[in-house]
N, C-alpha and C positions, 0 to 999 in steps of 0.2 A: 680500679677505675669504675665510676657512677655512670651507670648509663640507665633514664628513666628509671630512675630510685633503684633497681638490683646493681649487688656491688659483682662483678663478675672479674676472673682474671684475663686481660686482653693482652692482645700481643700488636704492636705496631708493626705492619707489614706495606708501610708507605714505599719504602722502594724498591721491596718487591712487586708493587702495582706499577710505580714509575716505571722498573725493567719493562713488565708486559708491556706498558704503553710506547716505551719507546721505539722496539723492537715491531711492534703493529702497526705504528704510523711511520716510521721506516720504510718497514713491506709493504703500505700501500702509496706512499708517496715516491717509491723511487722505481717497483717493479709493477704496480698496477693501475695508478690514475693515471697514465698516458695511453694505457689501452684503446684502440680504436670501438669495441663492444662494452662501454662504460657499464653498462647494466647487466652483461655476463660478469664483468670484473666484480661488478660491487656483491653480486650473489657470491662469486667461489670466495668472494674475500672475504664474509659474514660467516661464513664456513672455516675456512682456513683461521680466523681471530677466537671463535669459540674452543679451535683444538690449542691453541697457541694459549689461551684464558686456562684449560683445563691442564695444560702440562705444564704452565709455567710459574704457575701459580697455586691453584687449584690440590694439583701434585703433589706440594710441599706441606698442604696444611694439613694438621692431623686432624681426622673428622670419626665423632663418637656416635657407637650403633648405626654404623653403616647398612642399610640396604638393598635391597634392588630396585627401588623406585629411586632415582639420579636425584629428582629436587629433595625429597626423603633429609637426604643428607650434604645436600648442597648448604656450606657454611656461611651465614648470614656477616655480613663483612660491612661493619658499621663507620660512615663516612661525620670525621669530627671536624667541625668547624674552628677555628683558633676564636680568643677572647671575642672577636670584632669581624664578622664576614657578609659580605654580603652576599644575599641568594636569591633565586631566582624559584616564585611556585606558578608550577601551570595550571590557568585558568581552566576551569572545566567550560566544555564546547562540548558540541554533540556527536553523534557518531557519525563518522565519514569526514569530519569538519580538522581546518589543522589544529593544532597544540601553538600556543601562544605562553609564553612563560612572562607574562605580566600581571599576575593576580596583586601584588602588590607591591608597588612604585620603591625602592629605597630599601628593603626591607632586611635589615641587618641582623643576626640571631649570632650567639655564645653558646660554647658544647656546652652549655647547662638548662638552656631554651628548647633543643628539637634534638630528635634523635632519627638519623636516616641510617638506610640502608640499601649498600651499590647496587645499578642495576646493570651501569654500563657508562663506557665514556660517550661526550655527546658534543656536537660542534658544531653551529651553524650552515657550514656549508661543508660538505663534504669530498665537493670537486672542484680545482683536479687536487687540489692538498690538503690533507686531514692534521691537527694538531692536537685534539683528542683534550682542548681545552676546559672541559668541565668535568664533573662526576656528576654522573644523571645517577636520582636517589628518589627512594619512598621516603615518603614523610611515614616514621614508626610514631613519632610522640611528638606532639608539639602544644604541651599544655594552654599556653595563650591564648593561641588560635587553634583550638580541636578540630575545628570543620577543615584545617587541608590535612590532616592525617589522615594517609592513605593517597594522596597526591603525590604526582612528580615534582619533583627538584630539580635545579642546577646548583652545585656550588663550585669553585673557579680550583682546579687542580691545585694550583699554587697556596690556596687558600685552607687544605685541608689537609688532615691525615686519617689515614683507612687504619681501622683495627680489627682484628680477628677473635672470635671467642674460642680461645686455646683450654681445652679440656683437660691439657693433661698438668697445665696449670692452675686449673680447679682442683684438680686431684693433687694436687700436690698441698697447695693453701691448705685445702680440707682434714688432708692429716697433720701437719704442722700445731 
């Protein structure tokens, strides 16, 4: 697979994201958004999704020259748009100010246009029911428009598949 001109060997791990998501917006839609302390909830539950991200997920995926620094070797998990999708980039605003995802109206991109990378799922409202509707993504590469590389994204769950860069299928192509 091409991702910004390197040919790398990727693995699709779309429904191993969909399990985590399922199983998170599960947990907080049926045991924690009726909480009477909405904002103790929302904290242990930011807590409880990142252990939930790391073992359910995370776990699974084989990660090369592992260190002791955690982001070191946190595996960059690249969010692909189908032929035709449309996305969502956030307007830069200043600091303290909110995040507005209308930098540009309509704005339709092909996994051959931009190249992201997950940062987390993201949904407009997140009380009382979560549906973990998008993948919130950096903009890694977006030749046409260079000035939002390095910006957030939305692009619509439904609308995309996550791929992982599997090492040990580099290593395998490379001796072949």
């Amino acid at each position: 697979m091409d991702f910004g001109g390197a040919s790398v060997a990727m693995r699709d791990i779309t429904e191993l994201m969909n399990a985590y998501r399922e199983c998170s917006r599960n947990l907080w839609n049926v045991y924690f958004s009726r909480r009477e302390d909405i904002g103790g909830s929302l904290d242990v539950f930011e807590q409880i999704r990142q252990l939930l991200f790391d073992s359910l997920v995370l776990s699974v995926l084989p990660c090369e020259g592992e260190t002791e620094a955690e982001d070191e070797h946190r595996p960059v998990l690249k969010v692909v748009p189908p032929e035709r999708a449309l996305i969502l980039i956030q307007r830069l605003s200043g600091p303290g100010e909110a995040g507005y995802w209308d930098q540009e109206k309509d704005l339709v991109v092909s996994p051959t246009d931009i190249t992201l990378a997950f940062i987390d799922y993201f949904d407009f409202s997140q009380i009382p029911i979560r549906d973990l509707r998008y993948y919130r993504c950096r903009v890694i590469s977006f030749p046409s428009r260079a000035n939002y590389e390095g910006r957030e994204a939305l692009l619509e769950v439904s609308d995309a598949s996550v791929f992982h860069d599997d090492p040990g299928e580099q290593k395998q192509a490379a001796e072949s």
